[in-house]
C-alpha positions as a Python dict, from the first residue, in 0.01 Angstrom:
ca = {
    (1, 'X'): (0, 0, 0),
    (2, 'X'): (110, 348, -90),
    (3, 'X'): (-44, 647, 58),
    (4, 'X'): (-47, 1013, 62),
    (5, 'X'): (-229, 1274, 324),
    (6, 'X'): (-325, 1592, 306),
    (7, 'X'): (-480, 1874, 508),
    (8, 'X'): (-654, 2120, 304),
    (9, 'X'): (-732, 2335, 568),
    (10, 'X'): (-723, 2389, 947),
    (11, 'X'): (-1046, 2268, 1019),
    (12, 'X'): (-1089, 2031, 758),
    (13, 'X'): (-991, 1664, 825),
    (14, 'X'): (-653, 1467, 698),
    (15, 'X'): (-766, 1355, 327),
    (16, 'X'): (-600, 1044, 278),
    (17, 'X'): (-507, 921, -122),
    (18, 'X'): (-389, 594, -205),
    (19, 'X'): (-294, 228, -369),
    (20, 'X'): (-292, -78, -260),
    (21, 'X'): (-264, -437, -420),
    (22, 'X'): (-287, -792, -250),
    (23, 'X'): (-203, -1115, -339),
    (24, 'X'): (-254, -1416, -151),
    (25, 'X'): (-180, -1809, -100),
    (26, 'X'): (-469, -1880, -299),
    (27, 'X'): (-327, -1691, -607),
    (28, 'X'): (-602, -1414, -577),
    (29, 'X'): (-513, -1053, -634),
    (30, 'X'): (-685, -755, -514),
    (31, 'X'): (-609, -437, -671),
    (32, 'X'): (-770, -70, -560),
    (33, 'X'): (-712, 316, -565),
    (34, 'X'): (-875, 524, -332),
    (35, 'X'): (-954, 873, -210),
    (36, 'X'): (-1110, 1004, 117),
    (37, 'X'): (-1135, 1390, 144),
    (38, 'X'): (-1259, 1695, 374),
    (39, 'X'): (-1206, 2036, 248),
    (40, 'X'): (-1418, 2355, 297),
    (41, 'X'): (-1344, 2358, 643),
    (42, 'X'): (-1477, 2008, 680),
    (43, 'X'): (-1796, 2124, 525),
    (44, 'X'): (-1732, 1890, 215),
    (45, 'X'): (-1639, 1548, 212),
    (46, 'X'): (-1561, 1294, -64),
    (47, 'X'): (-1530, 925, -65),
    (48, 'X'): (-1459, 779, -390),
    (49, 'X'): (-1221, 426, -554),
    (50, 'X'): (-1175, 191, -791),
    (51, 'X'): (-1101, -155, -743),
    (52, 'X'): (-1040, -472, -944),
    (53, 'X'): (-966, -832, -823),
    (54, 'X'): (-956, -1189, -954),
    (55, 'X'): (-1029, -1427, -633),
    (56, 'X'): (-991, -1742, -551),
    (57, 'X'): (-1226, -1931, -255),
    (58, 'X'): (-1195, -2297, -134),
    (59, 'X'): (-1475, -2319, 106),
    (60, 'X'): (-1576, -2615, 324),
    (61, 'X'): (-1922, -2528, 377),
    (62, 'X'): (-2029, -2331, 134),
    (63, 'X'): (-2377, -2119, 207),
    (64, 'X'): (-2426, -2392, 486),
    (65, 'X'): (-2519, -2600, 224),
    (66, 'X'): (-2290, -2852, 394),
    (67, 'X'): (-2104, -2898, 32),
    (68, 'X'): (-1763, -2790, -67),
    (69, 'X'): (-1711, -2533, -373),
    (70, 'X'): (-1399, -2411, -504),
    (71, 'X'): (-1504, -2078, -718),
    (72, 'X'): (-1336, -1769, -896),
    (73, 'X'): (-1469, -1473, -876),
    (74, 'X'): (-1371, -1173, -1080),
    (75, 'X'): (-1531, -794, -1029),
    (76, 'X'): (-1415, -446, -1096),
    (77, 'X'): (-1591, -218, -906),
    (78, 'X'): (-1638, 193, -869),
    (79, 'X'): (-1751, 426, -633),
    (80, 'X'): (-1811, 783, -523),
    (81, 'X'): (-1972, 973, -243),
    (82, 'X'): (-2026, 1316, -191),
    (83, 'X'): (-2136, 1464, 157),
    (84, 'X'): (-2239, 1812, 275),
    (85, 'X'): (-2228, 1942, 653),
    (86, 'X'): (-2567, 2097, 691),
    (87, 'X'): (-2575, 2162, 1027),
    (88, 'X'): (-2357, 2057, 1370),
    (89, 'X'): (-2237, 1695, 1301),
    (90, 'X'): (-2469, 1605, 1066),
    (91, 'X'): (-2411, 1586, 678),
    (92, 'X'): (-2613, 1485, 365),
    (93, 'X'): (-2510, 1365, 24),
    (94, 'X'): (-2529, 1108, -245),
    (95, 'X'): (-2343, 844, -396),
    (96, 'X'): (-2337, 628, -731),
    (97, 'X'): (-2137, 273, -795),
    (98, 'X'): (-2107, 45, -1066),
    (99, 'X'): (-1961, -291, -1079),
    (100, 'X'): (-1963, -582, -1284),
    (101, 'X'): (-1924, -939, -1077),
    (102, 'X'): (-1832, -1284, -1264),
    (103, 'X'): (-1836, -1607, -1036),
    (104, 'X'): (-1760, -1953, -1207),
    (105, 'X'): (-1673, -2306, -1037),
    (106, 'X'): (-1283, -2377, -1056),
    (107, 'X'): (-1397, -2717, -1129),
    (108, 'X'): (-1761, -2926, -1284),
    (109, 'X'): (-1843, -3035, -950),
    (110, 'X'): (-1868, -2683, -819),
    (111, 'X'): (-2032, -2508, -1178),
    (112, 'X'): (-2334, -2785, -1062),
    (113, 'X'): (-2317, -2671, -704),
    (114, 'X'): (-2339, -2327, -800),
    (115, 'X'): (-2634, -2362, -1068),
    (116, 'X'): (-2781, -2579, -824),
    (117, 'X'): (-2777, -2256, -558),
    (118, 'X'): (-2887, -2053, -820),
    (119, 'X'): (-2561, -1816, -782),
    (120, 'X'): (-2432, -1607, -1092),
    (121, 'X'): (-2291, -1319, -1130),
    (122, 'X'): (-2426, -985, -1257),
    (123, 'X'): (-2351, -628, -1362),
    (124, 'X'): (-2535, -365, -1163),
    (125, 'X'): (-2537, -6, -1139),
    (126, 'X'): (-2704, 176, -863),
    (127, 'X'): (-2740, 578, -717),
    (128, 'X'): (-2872, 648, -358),
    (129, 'X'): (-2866, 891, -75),
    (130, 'X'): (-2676, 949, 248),
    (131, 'X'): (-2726, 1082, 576),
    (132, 'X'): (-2476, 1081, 847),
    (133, 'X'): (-2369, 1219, 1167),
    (134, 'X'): (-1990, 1248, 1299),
    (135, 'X'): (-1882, 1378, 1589),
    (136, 'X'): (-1611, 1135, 1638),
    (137, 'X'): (-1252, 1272, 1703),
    (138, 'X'): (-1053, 1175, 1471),
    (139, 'X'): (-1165, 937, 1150),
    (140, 'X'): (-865, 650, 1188),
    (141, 'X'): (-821, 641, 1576),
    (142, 'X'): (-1174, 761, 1739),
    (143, 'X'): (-1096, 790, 2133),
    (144, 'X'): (-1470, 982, 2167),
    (145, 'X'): (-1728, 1007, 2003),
    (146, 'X'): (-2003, 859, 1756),
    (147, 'X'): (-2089, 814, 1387),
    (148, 'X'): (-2411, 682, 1205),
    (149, 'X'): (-2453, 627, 849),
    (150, 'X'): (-2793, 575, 691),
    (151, 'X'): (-2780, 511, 298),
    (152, 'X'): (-2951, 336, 50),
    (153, 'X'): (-2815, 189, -341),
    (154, 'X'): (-3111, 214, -584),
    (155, 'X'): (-2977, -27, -848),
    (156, 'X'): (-3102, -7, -1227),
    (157, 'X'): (-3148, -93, -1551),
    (158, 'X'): (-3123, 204, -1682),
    (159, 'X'): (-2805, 294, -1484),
    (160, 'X'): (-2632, -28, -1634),
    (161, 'X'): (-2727, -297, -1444),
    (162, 'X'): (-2890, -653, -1542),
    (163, 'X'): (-3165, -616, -1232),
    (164, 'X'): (-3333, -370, -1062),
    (165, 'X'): (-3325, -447, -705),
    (166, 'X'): (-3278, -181, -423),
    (167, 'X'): (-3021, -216, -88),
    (168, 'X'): (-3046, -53, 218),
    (169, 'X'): (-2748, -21, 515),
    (170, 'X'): (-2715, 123, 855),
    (171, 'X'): (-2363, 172, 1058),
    (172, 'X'): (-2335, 299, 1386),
    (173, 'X'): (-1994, 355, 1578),
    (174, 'X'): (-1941, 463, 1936),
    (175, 'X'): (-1633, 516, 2151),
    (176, 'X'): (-1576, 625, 2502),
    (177, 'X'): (-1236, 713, 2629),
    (178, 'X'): (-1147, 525, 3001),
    (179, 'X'): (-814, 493, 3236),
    (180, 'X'): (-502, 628, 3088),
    (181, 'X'): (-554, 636, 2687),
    (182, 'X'): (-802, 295, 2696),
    (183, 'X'): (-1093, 323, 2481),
    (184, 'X'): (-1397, 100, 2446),
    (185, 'X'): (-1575, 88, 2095),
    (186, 'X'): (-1864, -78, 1967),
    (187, 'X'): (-2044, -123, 1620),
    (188, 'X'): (-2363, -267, 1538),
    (189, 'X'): (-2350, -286, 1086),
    (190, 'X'): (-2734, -415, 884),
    (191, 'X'): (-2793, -424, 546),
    (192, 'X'): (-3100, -533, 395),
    (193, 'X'): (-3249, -605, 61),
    (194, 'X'): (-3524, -606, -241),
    (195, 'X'): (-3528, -834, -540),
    (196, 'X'): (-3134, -859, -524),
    (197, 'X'): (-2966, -1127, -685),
    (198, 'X'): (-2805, -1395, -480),
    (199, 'X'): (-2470, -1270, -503),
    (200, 'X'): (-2558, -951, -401),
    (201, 'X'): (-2760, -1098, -112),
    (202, 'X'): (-2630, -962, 283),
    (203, 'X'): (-2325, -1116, 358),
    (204, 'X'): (-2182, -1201, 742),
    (205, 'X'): (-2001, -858, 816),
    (206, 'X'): (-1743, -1008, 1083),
    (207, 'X'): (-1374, -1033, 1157),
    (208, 'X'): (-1288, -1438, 1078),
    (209, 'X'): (-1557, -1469, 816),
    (210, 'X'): (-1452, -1476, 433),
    (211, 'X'): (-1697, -1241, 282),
    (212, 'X'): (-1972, -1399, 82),
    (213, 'X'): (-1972, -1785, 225),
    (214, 'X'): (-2261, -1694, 407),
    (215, 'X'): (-2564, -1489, 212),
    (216, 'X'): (-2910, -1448, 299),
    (217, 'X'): (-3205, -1134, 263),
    (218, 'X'): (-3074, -934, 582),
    (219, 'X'): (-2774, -916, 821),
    (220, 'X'): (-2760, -741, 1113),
    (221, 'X'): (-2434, -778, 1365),
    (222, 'X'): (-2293, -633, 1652),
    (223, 'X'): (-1936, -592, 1789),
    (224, 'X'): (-1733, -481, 2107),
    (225, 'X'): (-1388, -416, 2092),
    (226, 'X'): (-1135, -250, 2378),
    (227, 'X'): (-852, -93, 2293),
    (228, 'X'): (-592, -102, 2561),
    (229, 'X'): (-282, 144, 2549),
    (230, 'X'): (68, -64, 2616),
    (231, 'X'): (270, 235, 2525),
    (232, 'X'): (298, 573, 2338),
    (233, 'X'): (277, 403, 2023),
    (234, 'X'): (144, 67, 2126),
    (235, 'X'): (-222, -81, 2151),
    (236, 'X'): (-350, -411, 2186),
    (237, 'X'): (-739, -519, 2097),
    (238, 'X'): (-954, -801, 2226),
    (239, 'X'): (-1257, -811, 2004),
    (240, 'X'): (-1612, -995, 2031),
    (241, 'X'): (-1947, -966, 1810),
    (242, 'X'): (-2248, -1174, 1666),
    (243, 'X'): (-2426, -1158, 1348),
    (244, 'X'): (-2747, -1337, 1193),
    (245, 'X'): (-2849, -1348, 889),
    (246, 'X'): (-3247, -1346, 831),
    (247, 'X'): (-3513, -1303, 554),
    (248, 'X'): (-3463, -1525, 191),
    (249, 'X'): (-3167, -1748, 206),
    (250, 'X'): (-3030, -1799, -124),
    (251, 'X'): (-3246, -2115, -167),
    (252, 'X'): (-3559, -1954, -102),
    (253, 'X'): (-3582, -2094, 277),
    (254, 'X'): (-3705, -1822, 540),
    (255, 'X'): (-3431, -1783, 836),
    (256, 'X'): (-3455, -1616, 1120),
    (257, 'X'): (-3238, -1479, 1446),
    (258, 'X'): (-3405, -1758, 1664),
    (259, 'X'): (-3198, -2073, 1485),
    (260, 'X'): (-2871, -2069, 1599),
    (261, 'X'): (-2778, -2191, 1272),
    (262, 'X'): (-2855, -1833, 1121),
    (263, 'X'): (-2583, -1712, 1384),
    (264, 'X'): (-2239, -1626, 1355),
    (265, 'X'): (-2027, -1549, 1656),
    (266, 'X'): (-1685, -1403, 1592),
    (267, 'X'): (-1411, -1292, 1886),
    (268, 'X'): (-1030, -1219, 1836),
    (269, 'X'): (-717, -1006, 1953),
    (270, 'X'): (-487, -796, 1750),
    (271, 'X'): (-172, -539, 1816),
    (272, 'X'): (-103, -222, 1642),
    (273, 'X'): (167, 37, 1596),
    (274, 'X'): (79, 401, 1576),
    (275, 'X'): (226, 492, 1254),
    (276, 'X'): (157, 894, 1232),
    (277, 'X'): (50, 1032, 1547),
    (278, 'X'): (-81, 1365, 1409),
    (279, 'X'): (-297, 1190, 1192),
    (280, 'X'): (-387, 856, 1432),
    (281, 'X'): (-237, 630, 1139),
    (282, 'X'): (-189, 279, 1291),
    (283, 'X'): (-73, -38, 1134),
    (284, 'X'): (-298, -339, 1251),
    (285, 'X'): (-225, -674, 1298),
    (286, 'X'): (-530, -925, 1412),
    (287, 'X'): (-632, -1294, 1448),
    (288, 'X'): (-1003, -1343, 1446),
    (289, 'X'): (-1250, -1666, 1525),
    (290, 'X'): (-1577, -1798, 1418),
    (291, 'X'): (-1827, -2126, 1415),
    (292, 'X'): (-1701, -2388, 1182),
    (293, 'X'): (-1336, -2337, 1201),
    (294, 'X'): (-1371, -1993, 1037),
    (295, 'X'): (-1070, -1795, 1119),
    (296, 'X'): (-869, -1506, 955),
    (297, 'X'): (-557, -1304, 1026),
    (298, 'X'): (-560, -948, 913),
    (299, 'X'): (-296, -710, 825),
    (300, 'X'): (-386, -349, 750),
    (301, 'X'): (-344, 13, 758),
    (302, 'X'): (-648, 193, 1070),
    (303, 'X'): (-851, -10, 1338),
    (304, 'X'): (-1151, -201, 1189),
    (305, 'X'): (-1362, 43, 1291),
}
């Protein structure tokens, strides 16, 4: 990852620019370039990227179908954001993304699995509106604070897509400041759909979960994470949340929150390095745990959330 920061003004925010690529064991590579601005004396913000990638999954239990699939998954993807402050902490905006998803089997037995689950990929294109509130302290290491983010995707034919089908998400973040530079933060994420296709059903939004092995309708999670100050420059992070998945499953079946099946408990610990104080840069290291022998270790630039 390469990245460059900026403050435009006093008051504004650090605006952060940047490129990253990824490649893992599994011979995938994830490619992206982003921007995230405030100028205007933080009256104007812009969130914007591109990314491409060419993935490959081996998964065990694939959709809980209790069958293992083997897939490749190719997608370029774009998105912007604009936001105005209209009054206090509160800001308004819209936003527009386009991407264009392929997903095959790596091998016959998984192409019959996955026509089986009716899963394809699609093209979509979508525009929608924002409201948020911020009144956190700083936007990569919050010590006080809270944000909420209320937005919907209306995705359309006529914008490019194969489908019209409509998405809706809500994010809220709060932190509270304790001891001698401690924090305690918690998130609760839900996303919920209309006539999507499968593969752009709700996926489990969790540390130790590989994103899209579990789909349904509607996901809503929660998580709790301290953040406890070893040094100047040092933190360490022990991390817990749930998340079920409700509504259509991808095979039509209705789930609900009150089968532990549609559950997904994640909890994990991590260590990070603050890279550029003035701007609360960290670098991140974690190792996260769900059901199933789900796990993940995670290397990255910021605290999840």
């Amino acid at each position: 990852m390469v990245g460059y920061m900026h403050r435009f003004d006093e008051k504004s925010r650090p605006s952060l620019f940047g490129i990253s690529a990824k490649y893992t064991t599994s011979e995938s590579l994830i490619a992206n370039a982003f921007a995230k601005t405030s100028f205007g004396e933080d009256h104007h913000r812009i969130l914007g990227g591109m990314m491409v990638g060419d993935i490959n999954n081996d998964y065990e239990n694939y959709l809980g179908s209790g069958k293992p699939l083997s897939t490749n998954d190719n997608y370029s993807f774009a998105f912007l954001r604009y936001l105005y402050r209209v009054e206090g902490d509160w800001f308004i905006g819209g936003q527009g993304a386009y991407s264009n998803y392929e997903l095959q089997g790596q091998d016959p037995t998984s192409n019959e699995i996955l026509d089986e689950m009716g899963l394809v990929g699609y093209k979509s294109g979508g525009l929608g509106a924002v409201v948020m509130h911020d009144s956190r302290d700083n936007d990569f290491k919050a010590t006080k604070g809270w944000y909420l983010n209320v937005n919907n995707m209306a995705y359309r034919e006529a914008l490019g897509g194969e489908q019209d089908f409509d998405i809706w998400r809500v994010d809220y973040r709060g932190y509270w400041q304790h001891g001698d530079g401690n924090v305690f933060a918690v998130r609760s994420r839900h996303q919920f759909s209309n006539n999507a296709p499968a593969g752009a059903y709700s996926p489990v939004y969790l540390r130790g979960y590989t994103p899209g092995e579990y789909l349904a309708q509607h996901m809503s999670s929660i998580e709790i994470e301290e953040r406890y100050k070893l040094a100047d420059r040092w933190t360490a992070t022990v991390f817990a949340g749930a998340a079920c998945l409700y509504g259509d499953s991808t095979s039509g079946e209705q789930l609900n929150c009150g089968d532990s099946e549609n559950l997904y408990p994640a909890w994990g610990a991590g260590i990070q390095y603050l890279l550029k104080p003035e701007a609360g840069i960290v670098v991140n290291l974690e190792y996260a745990m769900g059901k199933d022998d789900n796990q993940g270790i995670y290397l990255k630039m910021g605290y999840s959330f």
